[in-house]
Backbone as CSV, one residue per row, in Angstrom:
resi,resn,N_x,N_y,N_z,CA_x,CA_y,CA_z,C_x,C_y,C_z
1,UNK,-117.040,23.450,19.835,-115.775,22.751,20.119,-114.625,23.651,19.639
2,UNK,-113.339,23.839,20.835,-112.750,24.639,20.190,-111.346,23.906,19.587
3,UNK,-110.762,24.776,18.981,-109.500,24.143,17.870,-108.324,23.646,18.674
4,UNK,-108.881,23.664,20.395,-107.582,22.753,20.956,-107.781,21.454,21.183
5,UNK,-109.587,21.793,21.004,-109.715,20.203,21.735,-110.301,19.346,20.268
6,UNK,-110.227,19.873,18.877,-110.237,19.180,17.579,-108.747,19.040,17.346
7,UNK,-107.875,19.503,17.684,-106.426,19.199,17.248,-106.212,19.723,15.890
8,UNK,-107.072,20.978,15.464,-106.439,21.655,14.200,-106.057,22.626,14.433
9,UNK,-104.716,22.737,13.432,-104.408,24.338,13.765,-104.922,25.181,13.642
10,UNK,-104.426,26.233,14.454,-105.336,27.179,15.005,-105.403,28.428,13.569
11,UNK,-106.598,29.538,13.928,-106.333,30.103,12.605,-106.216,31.373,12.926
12,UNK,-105.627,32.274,12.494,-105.635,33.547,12.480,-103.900,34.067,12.411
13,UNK,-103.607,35.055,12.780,-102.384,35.837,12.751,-101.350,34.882,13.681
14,UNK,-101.973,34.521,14.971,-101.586,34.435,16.638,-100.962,32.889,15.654
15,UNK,-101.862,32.371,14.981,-101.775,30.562,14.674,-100.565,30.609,13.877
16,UNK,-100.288,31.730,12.903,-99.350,31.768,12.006,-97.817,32.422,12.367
17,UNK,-97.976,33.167,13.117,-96.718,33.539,14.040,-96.364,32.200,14.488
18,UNK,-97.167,31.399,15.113,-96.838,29.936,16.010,-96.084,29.417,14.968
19,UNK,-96.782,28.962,13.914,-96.449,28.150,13.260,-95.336,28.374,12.445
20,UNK,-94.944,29.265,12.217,-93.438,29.770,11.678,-92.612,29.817,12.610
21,UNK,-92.859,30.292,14.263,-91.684,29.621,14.907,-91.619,28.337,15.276
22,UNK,-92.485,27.193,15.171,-92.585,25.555,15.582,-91.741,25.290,13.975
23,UNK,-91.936,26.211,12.762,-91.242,25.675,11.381,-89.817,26.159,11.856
24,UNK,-89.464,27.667,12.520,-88.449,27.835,12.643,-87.444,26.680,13.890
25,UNK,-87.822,26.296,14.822,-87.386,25.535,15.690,-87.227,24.239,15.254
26,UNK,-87.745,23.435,14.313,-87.879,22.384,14.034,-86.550,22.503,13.307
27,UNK,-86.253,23.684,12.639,-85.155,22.997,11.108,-83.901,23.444,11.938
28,UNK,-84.116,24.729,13.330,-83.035,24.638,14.020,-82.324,22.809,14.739
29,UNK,-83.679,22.539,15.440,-83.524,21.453,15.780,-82.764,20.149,15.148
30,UNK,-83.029,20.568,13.433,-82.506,19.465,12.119,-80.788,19.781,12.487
31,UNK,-81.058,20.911,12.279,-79.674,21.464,12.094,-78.557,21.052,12.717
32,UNK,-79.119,21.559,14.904,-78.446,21.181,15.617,-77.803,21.990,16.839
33,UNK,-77.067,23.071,16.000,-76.561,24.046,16.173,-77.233,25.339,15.961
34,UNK,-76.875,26.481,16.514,-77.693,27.524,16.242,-76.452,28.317,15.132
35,UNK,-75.344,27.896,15.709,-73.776,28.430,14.845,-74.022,28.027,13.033
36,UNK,-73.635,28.955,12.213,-73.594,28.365,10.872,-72.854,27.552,10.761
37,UNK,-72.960,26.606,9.577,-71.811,25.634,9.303,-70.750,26.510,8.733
38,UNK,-69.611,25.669,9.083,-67.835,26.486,8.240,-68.149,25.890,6.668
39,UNK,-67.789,26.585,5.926,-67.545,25.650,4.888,-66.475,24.722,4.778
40,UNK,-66.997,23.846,3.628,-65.778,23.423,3.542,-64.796,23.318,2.358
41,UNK,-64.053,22.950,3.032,-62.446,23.398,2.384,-62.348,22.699,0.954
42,UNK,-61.978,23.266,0.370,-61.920,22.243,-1.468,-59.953,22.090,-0.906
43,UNK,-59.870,20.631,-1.501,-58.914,20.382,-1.638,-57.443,21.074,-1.953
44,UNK,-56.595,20.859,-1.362,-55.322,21.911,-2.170,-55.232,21.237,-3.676
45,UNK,-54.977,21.585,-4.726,-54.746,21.089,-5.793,-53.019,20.557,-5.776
46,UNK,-52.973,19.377,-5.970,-51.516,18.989,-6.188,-50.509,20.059,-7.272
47,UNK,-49.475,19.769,-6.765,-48.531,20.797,-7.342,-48.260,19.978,-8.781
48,UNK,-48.247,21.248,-9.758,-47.666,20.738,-10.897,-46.408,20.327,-10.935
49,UNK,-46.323,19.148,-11.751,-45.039,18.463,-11.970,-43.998,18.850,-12.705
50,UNK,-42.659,19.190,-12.012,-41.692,20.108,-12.631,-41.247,19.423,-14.091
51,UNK,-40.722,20.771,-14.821,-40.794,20.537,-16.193,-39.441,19.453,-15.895
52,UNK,-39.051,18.668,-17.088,-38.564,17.854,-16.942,-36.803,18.633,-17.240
53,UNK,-35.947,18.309,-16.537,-34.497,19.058,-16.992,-34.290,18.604,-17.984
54,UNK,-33.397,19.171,-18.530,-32.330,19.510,-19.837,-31.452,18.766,-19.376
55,UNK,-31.296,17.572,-20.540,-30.189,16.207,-20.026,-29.060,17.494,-20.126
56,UNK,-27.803,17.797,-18.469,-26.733,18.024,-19.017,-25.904,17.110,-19.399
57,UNK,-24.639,17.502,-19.839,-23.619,16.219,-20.183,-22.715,16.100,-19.182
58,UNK,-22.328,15.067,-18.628,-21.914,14.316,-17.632,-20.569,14.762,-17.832
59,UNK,-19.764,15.835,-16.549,-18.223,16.072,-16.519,-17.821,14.947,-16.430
60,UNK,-16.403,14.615,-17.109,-15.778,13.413,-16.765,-14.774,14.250,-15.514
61,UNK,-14.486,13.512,-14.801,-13.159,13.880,-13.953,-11.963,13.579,-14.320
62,UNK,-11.287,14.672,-14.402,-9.758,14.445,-15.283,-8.737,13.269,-14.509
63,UNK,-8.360,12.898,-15.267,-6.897,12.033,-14.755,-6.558,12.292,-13.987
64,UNK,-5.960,11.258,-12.660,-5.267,11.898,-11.523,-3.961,11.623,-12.656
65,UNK,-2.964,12.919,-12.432,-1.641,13.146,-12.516,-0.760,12.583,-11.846
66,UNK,0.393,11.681,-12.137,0.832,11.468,-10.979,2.479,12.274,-11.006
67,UNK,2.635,13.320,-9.825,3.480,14.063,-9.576,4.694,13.530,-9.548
68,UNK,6.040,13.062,-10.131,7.108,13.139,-9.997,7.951,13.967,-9.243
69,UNK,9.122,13.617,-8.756,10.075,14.345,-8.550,11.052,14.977,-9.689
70,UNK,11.604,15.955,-9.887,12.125,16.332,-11.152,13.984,16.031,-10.878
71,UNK,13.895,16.586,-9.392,15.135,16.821,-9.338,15.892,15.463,-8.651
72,UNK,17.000,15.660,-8.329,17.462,14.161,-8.196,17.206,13.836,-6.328
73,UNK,17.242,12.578,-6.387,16.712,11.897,-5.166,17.719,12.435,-3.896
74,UNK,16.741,12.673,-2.652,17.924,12.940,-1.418,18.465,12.279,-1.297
75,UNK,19.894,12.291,-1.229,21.122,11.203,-0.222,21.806,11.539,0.762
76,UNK,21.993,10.665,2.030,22.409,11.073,2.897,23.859,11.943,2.314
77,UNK,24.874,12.260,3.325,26.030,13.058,3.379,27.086,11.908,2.494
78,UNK,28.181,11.969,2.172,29.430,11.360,1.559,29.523,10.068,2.376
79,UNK,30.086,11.068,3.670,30.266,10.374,4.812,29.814,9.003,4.935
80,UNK,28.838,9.326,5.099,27.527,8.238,6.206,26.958,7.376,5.054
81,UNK,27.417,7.788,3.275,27.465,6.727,2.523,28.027,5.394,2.913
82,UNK,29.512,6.596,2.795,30.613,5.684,3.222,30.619,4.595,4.419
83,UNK,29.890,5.358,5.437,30.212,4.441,7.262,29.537,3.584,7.055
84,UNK,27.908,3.610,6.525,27.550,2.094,5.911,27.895,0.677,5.644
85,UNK,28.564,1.080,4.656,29.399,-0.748,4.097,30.483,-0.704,5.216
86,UNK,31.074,0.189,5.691,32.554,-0.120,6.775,31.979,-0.335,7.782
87,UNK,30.761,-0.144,7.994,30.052,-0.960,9.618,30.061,-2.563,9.300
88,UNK,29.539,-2.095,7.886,28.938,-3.954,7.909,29.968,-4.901,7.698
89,UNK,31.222,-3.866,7.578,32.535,-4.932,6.896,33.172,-5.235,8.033
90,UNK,32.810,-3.630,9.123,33.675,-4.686,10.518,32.448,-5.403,11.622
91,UNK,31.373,-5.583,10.984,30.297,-6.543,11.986,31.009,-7.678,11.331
92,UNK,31.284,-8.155,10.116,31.541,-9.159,9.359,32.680,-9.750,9.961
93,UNK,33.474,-8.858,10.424,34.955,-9.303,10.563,34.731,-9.622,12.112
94,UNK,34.120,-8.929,12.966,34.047,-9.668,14.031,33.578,-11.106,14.509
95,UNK,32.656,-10.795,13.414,31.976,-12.254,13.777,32.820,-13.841,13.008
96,UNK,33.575,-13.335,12.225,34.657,-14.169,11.694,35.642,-14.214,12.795
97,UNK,35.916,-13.610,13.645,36.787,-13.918,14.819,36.155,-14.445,15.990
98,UNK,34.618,-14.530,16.176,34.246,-15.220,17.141,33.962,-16.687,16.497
99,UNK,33.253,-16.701,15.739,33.164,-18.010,15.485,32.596,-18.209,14.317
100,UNK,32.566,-19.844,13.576,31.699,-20.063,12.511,29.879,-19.459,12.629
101,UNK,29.364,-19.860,13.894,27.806,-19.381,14.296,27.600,-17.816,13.937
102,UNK,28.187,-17.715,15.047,28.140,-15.800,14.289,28.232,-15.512,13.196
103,UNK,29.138,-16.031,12.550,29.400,-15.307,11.097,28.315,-15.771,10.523
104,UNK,27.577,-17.097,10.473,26.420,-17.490,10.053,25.225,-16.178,9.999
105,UNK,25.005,-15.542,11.482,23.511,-15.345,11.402,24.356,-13.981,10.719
106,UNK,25.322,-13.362,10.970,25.961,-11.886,10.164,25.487,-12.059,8.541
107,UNK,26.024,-13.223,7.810,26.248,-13.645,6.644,24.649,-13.623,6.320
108,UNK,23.463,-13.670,7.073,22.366,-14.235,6.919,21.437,-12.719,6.935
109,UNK,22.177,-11.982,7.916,21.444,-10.535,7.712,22.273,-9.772,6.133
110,UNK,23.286,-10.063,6.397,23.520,-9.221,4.901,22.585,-9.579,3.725
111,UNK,22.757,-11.172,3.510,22.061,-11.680,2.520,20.018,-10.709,2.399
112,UNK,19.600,-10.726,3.459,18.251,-10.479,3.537,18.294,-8.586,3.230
113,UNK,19.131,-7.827,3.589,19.409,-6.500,3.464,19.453,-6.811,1.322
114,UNK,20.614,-7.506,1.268,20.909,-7.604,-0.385,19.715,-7.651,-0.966
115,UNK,18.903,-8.891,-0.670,17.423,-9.112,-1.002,16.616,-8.088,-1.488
116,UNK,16.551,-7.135,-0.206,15.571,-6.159,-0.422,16.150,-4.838,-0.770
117,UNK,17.294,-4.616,-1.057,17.818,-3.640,-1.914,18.143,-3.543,-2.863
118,UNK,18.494,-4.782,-3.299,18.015,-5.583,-5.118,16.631,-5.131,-5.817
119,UNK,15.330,-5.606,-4.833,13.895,-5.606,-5.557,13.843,-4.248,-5.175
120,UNK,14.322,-3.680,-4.223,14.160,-1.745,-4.608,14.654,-1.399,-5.457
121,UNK,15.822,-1.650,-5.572,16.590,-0.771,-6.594,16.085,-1.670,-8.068
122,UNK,15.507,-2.828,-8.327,15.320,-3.034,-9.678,13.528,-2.296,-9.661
123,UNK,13.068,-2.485,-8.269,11.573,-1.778,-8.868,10.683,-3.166,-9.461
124,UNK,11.146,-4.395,-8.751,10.494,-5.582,-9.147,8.847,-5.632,-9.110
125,UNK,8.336,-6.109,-9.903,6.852,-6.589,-9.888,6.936,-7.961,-9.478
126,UNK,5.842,-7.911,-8.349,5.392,-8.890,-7.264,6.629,-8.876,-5.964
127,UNK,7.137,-7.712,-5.549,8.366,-8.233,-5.200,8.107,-8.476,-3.783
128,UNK,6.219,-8.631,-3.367,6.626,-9.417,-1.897,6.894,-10.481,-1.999
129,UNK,6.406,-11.750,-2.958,6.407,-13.148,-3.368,8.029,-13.409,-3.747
130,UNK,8.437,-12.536,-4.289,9.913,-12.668,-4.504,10.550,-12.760,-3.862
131,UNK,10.735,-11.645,-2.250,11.214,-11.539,-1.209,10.870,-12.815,-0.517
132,UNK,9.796,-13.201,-0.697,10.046,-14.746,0.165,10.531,-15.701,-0.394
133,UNK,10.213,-15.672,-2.023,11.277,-16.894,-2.564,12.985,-16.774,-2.355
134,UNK,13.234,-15.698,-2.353,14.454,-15.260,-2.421,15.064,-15.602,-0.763
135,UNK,14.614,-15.252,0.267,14.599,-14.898,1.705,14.831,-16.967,1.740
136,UNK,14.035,-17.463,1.095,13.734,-19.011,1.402,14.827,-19.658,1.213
137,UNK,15.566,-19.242,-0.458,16.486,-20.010,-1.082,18.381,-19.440,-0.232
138,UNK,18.123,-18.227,-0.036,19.310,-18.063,0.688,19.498,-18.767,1.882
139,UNK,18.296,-18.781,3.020,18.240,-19.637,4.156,19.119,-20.958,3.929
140,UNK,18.249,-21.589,2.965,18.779,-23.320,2.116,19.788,-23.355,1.948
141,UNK,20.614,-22.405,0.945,22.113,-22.018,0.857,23.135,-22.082,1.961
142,UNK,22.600,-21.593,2.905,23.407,-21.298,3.975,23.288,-22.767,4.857
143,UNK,22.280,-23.383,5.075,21.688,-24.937,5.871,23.252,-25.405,4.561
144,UNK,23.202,-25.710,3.511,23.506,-26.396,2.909,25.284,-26.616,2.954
145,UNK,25.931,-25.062,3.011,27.080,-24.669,3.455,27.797,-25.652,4.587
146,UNK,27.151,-25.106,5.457,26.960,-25.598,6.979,27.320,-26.482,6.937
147,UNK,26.401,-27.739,6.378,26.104,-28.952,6.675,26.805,-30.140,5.950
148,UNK,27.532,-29.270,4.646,28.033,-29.781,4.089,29.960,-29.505,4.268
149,UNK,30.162,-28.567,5.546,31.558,-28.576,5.564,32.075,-27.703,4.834
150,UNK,31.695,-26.966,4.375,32.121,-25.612,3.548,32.829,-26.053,2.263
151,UNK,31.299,-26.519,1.894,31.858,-27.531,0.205,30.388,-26.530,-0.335
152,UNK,30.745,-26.121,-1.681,29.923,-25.177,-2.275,29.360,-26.054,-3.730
153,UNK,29.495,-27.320,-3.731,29.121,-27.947,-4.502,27.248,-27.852,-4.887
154,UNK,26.476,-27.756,-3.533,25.315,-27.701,-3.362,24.321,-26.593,-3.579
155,UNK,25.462,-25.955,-4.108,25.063,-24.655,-4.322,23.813,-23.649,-5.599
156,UNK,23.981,-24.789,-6.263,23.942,-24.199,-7.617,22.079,-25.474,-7.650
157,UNK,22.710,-26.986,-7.183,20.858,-27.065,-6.515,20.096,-26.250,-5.854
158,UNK,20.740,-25.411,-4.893,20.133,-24.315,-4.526,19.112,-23.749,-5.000
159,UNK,19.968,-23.100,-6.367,19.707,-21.809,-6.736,18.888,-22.508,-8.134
160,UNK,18.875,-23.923,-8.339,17.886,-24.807,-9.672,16.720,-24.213,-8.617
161,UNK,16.760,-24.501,-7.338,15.238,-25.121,-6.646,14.508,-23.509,-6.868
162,UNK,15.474,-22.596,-6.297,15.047,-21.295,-5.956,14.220,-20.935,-7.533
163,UNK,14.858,-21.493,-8.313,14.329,-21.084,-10.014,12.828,-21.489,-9.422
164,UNK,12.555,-22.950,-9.728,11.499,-23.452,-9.724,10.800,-22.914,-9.109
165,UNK,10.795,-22.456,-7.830,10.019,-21.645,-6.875,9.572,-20.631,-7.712
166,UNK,10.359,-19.624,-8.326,10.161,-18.397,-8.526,8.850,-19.183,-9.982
167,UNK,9.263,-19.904,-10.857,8.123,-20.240,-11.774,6.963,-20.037,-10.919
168,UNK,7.056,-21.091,-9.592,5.792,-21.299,-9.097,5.309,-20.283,-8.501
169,UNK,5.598,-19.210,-8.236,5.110,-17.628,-7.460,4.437,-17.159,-8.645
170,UNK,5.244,-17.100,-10.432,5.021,-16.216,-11.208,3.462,-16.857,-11.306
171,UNK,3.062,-18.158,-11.313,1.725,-19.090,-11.714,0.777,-18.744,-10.582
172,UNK,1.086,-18.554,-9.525,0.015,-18.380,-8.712,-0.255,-16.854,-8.137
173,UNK,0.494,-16.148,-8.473,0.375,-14.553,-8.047,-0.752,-14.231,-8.550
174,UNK,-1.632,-13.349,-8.880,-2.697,-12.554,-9.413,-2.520,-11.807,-10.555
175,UNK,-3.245,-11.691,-11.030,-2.789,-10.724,-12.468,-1.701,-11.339,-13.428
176,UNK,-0.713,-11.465,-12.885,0.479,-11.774,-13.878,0.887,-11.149,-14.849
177,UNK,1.058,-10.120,-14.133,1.503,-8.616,-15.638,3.331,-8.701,-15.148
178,UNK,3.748,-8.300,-15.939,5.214,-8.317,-16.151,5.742,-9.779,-15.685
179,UNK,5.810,-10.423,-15.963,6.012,-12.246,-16.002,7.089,-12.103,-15.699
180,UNK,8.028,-11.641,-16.991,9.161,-11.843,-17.220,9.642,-11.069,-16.704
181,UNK,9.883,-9.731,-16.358,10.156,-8.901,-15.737,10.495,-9.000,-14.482
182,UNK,9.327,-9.778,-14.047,9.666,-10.227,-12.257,10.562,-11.908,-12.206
183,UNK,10.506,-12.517,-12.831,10.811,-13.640,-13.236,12.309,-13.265,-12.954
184,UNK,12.916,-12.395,-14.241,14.270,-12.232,-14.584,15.103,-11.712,-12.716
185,UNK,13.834,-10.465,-12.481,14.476,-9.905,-11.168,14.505,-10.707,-9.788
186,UNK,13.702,-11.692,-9.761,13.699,-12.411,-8.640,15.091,-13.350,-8.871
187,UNK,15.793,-13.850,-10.365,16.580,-15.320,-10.319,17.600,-14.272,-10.229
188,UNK,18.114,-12.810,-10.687,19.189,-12.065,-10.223,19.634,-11.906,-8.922
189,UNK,18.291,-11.755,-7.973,18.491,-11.429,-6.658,19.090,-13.043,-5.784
190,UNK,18.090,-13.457,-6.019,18.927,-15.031,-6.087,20.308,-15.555,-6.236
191,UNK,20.834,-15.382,-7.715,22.079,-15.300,-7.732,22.774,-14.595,-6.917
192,UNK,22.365,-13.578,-6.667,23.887,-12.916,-5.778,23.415,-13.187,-4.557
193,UNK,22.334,-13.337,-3.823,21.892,-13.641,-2.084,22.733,-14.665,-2.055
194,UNK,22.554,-15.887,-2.889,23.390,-17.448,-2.725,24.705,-17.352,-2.864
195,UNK,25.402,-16.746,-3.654,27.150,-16.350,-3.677,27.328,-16.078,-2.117
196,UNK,26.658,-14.983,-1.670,27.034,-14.452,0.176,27.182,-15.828,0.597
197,UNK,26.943,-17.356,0.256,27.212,-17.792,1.365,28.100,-18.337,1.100
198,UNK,29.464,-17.917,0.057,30.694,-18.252,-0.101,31.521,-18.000,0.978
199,UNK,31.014,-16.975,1.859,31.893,-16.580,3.231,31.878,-17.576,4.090
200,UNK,30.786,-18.595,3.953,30.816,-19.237,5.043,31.460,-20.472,5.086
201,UNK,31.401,-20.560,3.456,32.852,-22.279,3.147,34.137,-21.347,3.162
202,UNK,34.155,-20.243,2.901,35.587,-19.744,3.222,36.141,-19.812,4.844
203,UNK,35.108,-19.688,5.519,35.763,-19.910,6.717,36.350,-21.391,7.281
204,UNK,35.434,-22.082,6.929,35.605,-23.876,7.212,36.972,-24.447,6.607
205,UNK,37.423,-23.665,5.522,38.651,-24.144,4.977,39.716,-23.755,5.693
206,UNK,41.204,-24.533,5.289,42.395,-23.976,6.673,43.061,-23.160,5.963
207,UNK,43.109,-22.057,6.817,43.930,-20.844,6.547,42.523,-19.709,5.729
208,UNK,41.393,-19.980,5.844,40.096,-19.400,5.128,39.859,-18.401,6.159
209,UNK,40.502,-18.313,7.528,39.680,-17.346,8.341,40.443,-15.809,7.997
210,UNK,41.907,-16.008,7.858,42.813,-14.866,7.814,42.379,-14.002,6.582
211,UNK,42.087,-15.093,5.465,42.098,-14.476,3.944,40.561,-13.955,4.168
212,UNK,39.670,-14.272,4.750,37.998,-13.522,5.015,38.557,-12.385,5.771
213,UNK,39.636,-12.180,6.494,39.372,-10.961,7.450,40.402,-10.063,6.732
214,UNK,41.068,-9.924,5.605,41.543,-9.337,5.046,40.372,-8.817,3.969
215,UNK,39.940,-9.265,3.553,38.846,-9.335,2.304,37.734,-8.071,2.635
216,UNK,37.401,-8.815,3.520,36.206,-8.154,3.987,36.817,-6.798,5.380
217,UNK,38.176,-6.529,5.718,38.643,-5.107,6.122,38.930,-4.304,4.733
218,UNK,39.406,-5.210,3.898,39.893,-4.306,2.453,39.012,-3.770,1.943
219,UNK,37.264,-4.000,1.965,36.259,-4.227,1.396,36.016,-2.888,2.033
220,UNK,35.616,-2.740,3.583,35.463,-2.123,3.839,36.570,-0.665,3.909
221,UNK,37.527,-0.941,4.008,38.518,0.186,3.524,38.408,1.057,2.184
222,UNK,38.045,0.120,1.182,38.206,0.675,0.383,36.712,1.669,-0.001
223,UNK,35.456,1.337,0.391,34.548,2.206,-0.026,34.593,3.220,1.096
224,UNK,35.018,3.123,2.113,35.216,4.369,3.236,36.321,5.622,2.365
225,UNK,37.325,5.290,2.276,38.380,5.475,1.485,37.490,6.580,-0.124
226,UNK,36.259,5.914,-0.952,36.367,6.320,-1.747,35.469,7.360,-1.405
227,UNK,34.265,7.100,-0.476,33.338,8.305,0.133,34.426,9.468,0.675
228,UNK,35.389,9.494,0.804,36.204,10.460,1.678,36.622,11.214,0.624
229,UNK,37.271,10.632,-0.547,37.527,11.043,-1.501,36.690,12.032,-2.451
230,UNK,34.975,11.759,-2.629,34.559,12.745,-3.168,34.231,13.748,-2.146
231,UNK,33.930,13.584,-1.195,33.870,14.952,0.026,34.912,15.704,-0.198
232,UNK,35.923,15.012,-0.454,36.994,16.186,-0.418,37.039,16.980,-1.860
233,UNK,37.021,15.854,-2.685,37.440,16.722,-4.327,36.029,15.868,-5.106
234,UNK,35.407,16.123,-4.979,33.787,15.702,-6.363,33.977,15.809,-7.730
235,UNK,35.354,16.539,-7.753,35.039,17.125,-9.463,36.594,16.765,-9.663
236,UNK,36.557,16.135,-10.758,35.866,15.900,-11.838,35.300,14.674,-11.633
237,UNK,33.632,15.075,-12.180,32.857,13.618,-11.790,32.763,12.841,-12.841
238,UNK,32.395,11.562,-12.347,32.421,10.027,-13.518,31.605,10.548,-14.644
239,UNK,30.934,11.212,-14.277,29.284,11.079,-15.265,28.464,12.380,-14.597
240,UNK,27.710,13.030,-15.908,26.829,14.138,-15.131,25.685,13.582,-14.393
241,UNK,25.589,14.516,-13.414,24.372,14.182,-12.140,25.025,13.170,-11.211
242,UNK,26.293,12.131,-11.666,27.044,11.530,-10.270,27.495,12.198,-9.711
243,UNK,27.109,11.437,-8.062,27.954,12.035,-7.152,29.458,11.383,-6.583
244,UNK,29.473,10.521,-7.365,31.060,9.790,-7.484,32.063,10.865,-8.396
245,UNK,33.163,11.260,-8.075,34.188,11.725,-8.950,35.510,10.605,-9.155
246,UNK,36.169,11.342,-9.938,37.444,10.341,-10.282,38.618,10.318,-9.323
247,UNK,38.721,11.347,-8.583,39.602,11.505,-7.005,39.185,9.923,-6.595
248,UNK,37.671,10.281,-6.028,37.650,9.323,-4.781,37.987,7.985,-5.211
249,UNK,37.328,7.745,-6.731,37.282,6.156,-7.577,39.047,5.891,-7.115
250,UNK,39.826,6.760,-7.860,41.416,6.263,-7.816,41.876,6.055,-6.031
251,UNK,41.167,7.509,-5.117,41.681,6.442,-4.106,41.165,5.177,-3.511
252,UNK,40.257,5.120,-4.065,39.750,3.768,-3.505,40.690,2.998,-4.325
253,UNK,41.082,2.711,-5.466,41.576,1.231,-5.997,42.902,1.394,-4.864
C-alpha cells in the first residue's frame, strides 16, 4: 500500500521540500498578503506644556489730558459785534409799529436767545432741564402780560412758579452734582427772561408805544455807537485782555 492511498506523509527529500512549501503557503495564506506589513506608527507625543509666563505688571493708561485753549477765545470783527444788538433793536422796533402780536412773538425770540446765552455764558449744570424750565416760565410771563392788559402784577407768580419748577428739575435730574450751582443759574436766567416781558405792558399803556421805540432805537444806537468806537481807537483799554476801550465806552454814553 502506498503513502497516497494510507494518507501519510510522504517520506524522503521530495516529501520535505512539499511540506515546507504547504508550511510556507499556509502562513502566506494566514497572512494574506504577500506585501510586508507597514509598521506602525507610535503616537506623536503631545507637546510639552509651555513654561508658565512671568506675571508682567499691568501698564496703567495715563490720563486723558484735557487740552485747553491758552489764548483768548475767537470773536467775530468790532463791527458785526456791534450789528448784532442793532438788528435786534430795529426787529424790536418794527414790530412795535406793527402791532401788539408781533412784538409778542419778537419779545418771545429775544427772551429764548437770553435763555440760552445766560446757561452758556454761566456754563450751567443740567442746563438742558433748565432751558426748559426757563423756556416754560417766560412763555407764562408773556400769556400772563397779554391777558392781563399790560398789568405786571402777575409777574413775580410767575417767576414763584418758575422757582418751584426749577426745585423740581434739581430732584429729578440724575446725579445731582452741583445742586446749587444749577439751582442759583437757572432762577438768574429766569429773572431776567421774565423782566423782557416788561416790553409788552409797555406797549398796552397810552403813550407806551413812542417811549418803547425810543428805548429800544437808543438801545440799539448806543452799542453800535460803542463797537465803532473801539475799531477806531481800542486803546486805552478798560482792563487787560479787553477788547472794550474807554473811547468807545464814552461814546456810547
Amino acid at each position: 500500500m502506498t503513502d497516497e492511498q494510507t494518507g501519510a506523509p510522504p517520506a524522503g527529500p521530495d516529501a520535505a521540500r512539499r511540506g515546507k512549501t504547504g508550511e510556507d503557503r499556509t502562513a502566506r495564506d494566514w497572512v494574506g498578503s504577500d506585501e510586508p506589513e507597514a509598521p506602525e506608527q507610535a503616537p506623536a507625543p503631545a507637546p510639552a506644556p509651555a513654561p508658565p509666563a512671568a506675571d508682567e505688571p499691568a501698564t496703567e493708561e495715563p490720563p486723558r489730558q484735557i487740552v485747553r485753549a491758552t489764548g483768548p477765545p475767537r470773536r467775530p470783527p468790532m463791527l458785526v459785534q456791534g450789528m448784532w444788538p442793532a438788528l435786534l433793536a430795529a426787529v424790536l422796533v418794527g414790530a412795535t409799529v406793527v402791532g401788539l402780536l408781533p412784538l409778542a412773538v419778537a419779545v418771545l425770540g429775544v427772551q429764548v436767545f437770553l435763555v440760552l446765552g445766560a446757561l452758556a455764558l454761566l456754563d450751567a449744570p443740567a442746563s438742558g432741564g433748565a432751558f426748559l424750565v426757563a423756556t416754560g416760565t417766560v412763555l407764562a410771563a408773556d400769556v400772563v402780560v397779554l391777558a392781563d392788559d399790560g398789568r405786571i402784577t402777575g409777574l413775580a407768580g410767575v417767576a414763584g412758579v418758575g422757582f418751584v419748577a426749577s426745585v423740581a428739575h434739581q430732584l429729578l435730574r440724575k446725579g445731582r452734582s452741583r445742586v446749587t450751582e444749577s439751582l442759583a443759574d437757572t432762577l438768574v436766567v429766569i429773572v431776567m427772561s421774565v423782566a423782557a416781558a416788561c416790553l409788552l405792558a409797555l406797549r398796552q399803556v397810552d403813550g407806551g408805544e413812542q417811549v418803547l421805540l425810543v428805548a429800544l432805537s437808543a438801545a440799539g444806537a448806543v452799542l453800535l455807537a460803542g463797537r465803532i468806537g473801539d475799531t477806531i481807537a481800542p486803546r486805552p483799554m478798560l482792563a487787560a485782555g479787553s477788547t472794550r476801550g474807554w473811547p468807545g465806552l464814552l461814546l456810547g454814553l
